[in-house]
N, C-alpha and C positions, 0 to 999 in steps of 0.2 A: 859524430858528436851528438849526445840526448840533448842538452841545454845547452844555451847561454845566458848566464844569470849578467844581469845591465843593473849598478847602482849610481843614484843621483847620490854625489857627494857635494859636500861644501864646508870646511873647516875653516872658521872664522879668523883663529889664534891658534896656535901649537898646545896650549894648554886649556883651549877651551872646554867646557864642560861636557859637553859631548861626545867626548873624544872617547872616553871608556865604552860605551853605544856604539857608536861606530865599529871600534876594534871586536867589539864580540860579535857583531852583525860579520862583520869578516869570519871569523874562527868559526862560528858558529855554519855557516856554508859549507865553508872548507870543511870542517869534521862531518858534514854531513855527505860529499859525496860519495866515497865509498866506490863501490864497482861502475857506476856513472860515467860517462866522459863528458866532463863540461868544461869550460872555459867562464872565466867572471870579466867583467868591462867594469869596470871604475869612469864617471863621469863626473869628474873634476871640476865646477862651477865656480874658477876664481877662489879656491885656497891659496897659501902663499905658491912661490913658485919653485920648484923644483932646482934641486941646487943643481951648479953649472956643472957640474962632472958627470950628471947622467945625460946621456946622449936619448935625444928623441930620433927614431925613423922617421916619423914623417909630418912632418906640417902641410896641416888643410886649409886651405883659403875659402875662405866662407864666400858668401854674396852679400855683405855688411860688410864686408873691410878687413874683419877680423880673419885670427889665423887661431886654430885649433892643432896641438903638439899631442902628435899619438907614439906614447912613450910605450915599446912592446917587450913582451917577458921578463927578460932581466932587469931592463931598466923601470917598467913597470914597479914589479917587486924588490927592486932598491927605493924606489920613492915611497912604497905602503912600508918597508923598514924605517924610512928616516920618519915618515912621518905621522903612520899609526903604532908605531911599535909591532908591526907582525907583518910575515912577511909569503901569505897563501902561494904556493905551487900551483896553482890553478889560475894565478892572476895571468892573463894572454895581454891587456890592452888600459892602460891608464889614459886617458882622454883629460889633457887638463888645458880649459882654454880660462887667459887671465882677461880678470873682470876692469875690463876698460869702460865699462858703462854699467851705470848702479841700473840692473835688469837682472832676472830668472832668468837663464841659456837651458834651463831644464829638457825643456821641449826639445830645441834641437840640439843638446848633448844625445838624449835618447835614439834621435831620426840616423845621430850619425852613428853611435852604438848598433845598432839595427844593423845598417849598411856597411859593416864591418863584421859582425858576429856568424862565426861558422855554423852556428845548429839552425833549425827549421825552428823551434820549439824557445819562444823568445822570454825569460823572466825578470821579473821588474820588481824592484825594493827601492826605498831608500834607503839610506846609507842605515839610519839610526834604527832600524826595522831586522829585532834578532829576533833568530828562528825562536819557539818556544815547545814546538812538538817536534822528536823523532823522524826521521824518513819522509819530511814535509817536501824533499827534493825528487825522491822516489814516489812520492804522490801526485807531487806536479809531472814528471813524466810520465807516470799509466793515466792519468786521468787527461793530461791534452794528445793521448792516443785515441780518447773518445770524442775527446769536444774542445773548441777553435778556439775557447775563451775560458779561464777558470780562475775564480776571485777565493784567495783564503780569506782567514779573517784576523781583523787589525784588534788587537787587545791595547787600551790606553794606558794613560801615564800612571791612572786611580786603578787601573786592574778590572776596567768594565769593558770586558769583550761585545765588540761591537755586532748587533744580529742582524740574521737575516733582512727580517725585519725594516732594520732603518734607510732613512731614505739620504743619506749621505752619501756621493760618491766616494770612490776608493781609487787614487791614484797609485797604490803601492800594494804589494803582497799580492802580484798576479801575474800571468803565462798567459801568452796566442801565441797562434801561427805566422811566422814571418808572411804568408801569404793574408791576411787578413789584414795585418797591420797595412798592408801596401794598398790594399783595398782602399782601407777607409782613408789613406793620403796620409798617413803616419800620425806623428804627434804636430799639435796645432802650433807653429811657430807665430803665428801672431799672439800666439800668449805671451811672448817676451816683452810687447810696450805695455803692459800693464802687469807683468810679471806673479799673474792670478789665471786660475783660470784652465791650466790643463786641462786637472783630474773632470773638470763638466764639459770639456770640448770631448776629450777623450770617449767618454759615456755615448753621450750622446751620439758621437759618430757611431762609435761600436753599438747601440740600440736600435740605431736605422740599416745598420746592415745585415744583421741578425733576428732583429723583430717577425719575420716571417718564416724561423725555420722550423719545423717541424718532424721530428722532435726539438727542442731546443736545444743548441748549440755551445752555450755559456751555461755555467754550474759556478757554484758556490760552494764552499766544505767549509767545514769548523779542523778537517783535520790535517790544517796547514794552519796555524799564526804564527803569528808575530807580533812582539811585545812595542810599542812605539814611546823608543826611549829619551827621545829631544826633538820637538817639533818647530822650534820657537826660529832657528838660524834664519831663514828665509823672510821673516819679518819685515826687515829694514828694507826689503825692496818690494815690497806692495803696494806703498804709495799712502796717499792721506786715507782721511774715514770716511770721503765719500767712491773708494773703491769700488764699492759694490756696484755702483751707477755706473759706473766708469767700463769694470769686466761687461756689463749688462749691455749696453749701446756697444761691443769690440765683439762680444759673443753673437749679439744677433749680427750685427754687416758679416760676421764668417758664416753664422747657422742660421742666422732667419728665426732665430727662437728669441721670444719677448722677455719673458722670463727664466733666465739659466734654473734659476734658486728654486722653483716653484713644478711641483709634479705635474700640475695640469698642463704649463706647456713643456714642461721639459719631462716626457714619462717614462725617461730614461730611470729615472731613481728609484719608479716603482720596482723593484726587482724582480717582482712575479710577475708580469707583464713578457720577460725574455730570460730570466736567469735561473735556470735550475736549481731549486734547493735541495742539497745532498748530504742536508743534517739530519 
């Protein structure tokens, strides 16, 4: 197996706006793997549920209470028919856990996507995040045969491809090594009580375990995007507008870092600090 592509999904309504984003992020995977052997993970964060006649293999019991339903092949790809209108041959694992508490499961939809997926070579989208160049799937494969960590780049909703340059993290449109992920203790499930927060847990773990390699281990390309077609669904569970204070006091008790938002403590964002630029 070269990859396993992991998407965060979350479908509000059946007719939601999104939904057309969604469906070409799928197609657009799918037409691109070609001679590849991959497998795609669907991460289901509380969309409606899955009608009663598709059979789930397995339910996961969480350490919350909750139960996570790992809907495989066929039934997988009867639930992306009923309910994105397409139906990828590559789909291995629908992961849909229903949202019993207004919370992101992001984080740990991914930890258990991980802990399921057959390839070494881990890739991570969200859902609304379609390909926009070519063989971006055959790029992520020869290029994390060189290096543990490799970030495309996100193009916005205005069509202003995001640079090198910025000091944003990037929670989506990126590949490691299953071995790395396990390093850094996977993705930060205390991001879920304040349902913010990943994509700078994420960074910054991965900046303190890479910061020292020589040559540098993480790379960036321009020739991998992704066009980012609906950002907004995840909204309603972020909480009020004093957020930011709020992820700030949960990111330092996990990371000991003062200020996630700010490069001085957090120098993860600088990207030339640890991330190859391969533009």
């Amino acid at each position: 197996m070269n990859l396993s592509i992991i998407l965060a999904h979350y479908l509000p309504e059946p007719s939601h706006e999104c939904l057309s984003s969604i469906k070409r992020t799928v197609e657009t995977l799918e037409a691109q793997i070609s001679d590849l052997k991959v497998e795609i993970i669907i991460c289901d964060d509380g969309s409606r549920q899955p009608a009663e006649n598709i059979p789930a293999q397995t339910k996961i019991e969480l350490d919350d209470g909750r139960v996570c339903f790992d809907y495989q092949s066929e039934s997988a790809q009867a639930i992306s028919k009923s309910h994105l209108g397409t139906s990828p041959q590559h789909l291995s694992h629908w992961l849909y856990l229903p949202r019993t508490k207004r919370i992101s499961s992001k984080a740990r939809l991914w930890n258990l996507a991980a802990s399921i997926a057959q390839a070494d070579k881990l890739i991570f989208f969200d859902d609304d995040n379609y390909l926009l160049k070519p063989d971006s799937l055959s790029k992520f494969d020869q290029l994390l045969d060189q290096y543990a960590l490799l970030f495309g780049q996100i193009v916005d909703s205005n069509g202003r491809a995001r640079p090198y340059t910025s000091n944003r993290v990037q929670g989506s449109t990126f590949g490691l090594h299953r071995d790395l992920l396990n390093k850094i203790g996977g993705f930060g499930v205390w991001t879920e009580a304040v349902s913010s927060g990943i994509d700078s847990d994420l960074w910054f773990k991965l900046y303190h375990a890479l910061k020292a390699d020589t040559p540098q281990s993480a790379a960036f390309t321009t020739e991998i995007q992704t066009f980012d077609g609906c950002s907004k669904r995840w909204k309603p569970f972020v909480g009020s507008i004093f957020r930011h204070r709020i992820v700030q006091k949960e990111f330092y008790r996990a990371n000991h870092c003062k200020n996630y938002r700010s490069v001085r403590h957090n120098p993860s964002r600088d990207k030339s600090l640890w991330i190859k630029n391969l533009t």
